[in-house]
C-alpha positions in Angstrom: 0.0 0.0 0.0 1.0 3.5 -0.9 0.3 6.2 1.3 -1.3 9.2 -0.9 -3.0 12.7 -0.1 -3.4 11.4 3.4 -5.0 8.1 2.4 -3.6 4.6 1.4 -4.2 3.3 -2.3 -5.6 0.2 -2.4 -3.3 -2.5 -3.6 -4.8 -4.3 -6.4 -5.5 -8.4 -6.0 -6.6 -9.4 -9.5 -4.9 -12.2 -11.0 -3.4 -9.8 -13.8 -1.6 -7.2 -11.6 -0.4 -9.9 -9.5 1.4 -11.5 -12.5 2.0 -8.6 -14.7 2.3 -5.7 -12.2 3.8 -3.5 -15.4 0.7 -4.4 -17.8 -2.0 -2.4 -19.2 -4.3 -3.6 -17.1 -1.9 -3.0 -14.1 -1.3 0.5 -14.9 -5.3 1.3 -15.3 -6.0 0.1 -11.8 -3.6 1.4 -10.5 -4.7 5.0 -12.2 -8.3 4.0 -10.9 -7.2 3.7 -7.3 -4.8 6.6 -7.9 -8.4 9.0 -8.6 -10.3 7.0 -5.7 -7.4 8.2 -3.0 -8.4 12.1 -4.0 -12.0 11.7 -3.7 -14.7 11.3 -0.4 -16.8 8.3 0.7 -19.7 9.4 -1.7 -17.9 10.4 -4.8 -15.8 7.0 -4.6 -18.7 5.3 -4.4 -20.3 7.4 -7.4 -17.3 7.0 -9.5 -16.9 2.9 -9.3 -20.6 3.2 -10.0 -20.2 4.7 -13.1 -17.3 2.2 -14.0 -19.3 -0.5 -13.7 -21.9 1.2 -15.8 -19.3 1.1 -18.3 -17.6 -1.9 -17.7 -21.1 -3.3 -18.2 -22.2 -6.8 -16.9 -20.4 -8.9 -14.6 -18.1 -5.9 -13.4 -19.1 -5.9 -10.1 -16.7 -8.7 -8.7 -13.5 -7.5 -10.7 -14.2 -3.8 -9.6 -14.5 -5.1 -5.9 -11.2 -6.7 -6.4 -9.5 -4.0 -8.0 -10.8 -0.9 -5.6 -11.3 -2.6 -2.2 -15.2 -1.5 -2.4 -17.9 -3.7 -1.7 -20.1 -5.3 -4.3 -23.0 -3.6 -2.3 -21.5 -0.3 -2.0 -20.3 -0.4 -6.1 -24.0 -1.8 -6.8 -25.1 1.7 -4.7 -23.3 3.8 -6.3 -24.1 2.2 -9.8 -27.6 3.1 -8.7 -27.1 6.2 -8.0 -25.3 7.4 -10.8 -27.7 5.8 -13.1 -30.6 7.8 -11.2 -29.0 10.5 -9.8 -32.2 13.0 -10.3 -34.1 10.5 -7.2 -32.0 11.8 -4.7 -32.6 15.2 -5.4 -36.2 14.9 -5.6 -36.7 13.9 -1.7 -40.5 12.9 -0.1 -43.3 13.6 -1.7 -46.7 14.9 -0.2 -49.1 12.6 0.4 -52.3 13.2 2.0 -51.1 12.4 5.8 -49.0 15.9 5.5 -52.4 18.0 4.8 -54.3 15.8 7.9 -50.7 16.3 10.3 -50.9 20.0 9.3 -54.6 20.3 10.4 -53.9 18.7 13.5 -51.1 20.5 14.5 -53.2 24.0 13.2 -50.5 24.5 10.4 -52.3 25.3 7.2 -50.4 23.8 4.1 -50.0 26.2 1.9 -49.9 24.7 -1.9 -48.0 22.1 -3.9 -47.6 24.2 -7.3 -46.3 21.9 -10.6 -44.2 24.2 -12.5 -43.2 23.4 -16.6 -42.7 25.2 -20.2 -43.6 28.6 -19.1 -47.0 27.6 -17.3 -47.4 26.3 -14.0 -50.7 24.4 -12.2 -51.7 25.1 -8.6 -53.1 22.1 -7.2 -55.4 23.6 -4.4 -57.1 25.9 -6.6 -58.2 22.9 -8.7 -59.4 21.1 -5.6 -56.6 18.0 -5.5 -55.2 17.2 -2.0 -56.2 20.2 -0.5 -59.3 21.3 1.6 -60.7 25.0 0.5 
């Protein structure tokens, strides 16, 4: 292990850098590791996601072998990168949050739907929300 920025880069144990630590193959995981060092828990997780998007079926294993990350964590951020808008987007409403605001005398306001130019307010057409 080589200490970098602070952190230590992950040796890699697949069968080809173990044999031919000077090959091609050697020399991209060692880059990949090399950019995993610089980066935090989330965005290493993001970028062996999007590896594996690219690497395409069955890269799962070799990736885990090369980076030190788990299947499940490489699997997450494979999810996340290919969905990345879903974390964003957060809880929707749902009709308990209009009864949970009445009860607790907070009046919910609106839940406006905004696109091209135009936008839709759901209360004044009666959906989800008491007049």
């Amino acid at each position: 292990m080589r200490k970098l920025k602070g952190r230590w880069m992950h040796p890699c144990g697949c069968a080809d850098c173990q044999l031919h630590p000077y090959s091609q193959a050697a020399t991209q995981h060692r880059a990949i590791n090399r950019v995993l060092v610089t980066l935090d828990k989330r965005n290493r997780r993001r970028f062996v996601g999007l590896l594996a998007i690219q690497w395409g079926r069955r890269s799962l294993t070799p990736l885990a072998l090369i980076t030190g990350l788990s299947r499940n964590t490489i699997r997450r951020g494979k999810r996340e990168s290919e969905h990345p808008i879903r974390r964003l987007l957060g809880r929707r409403f749902g009709p308990g949050d209009h009864e949970a605001g009445t009860l607790l005398g907070i009046d919910i306001l609106d839940h406006t739907v905004v696109g091209k130019g135009k936008f839709v307010s759901l209360k004044e057409r009666g959906l989800g929300f008491e007049r």
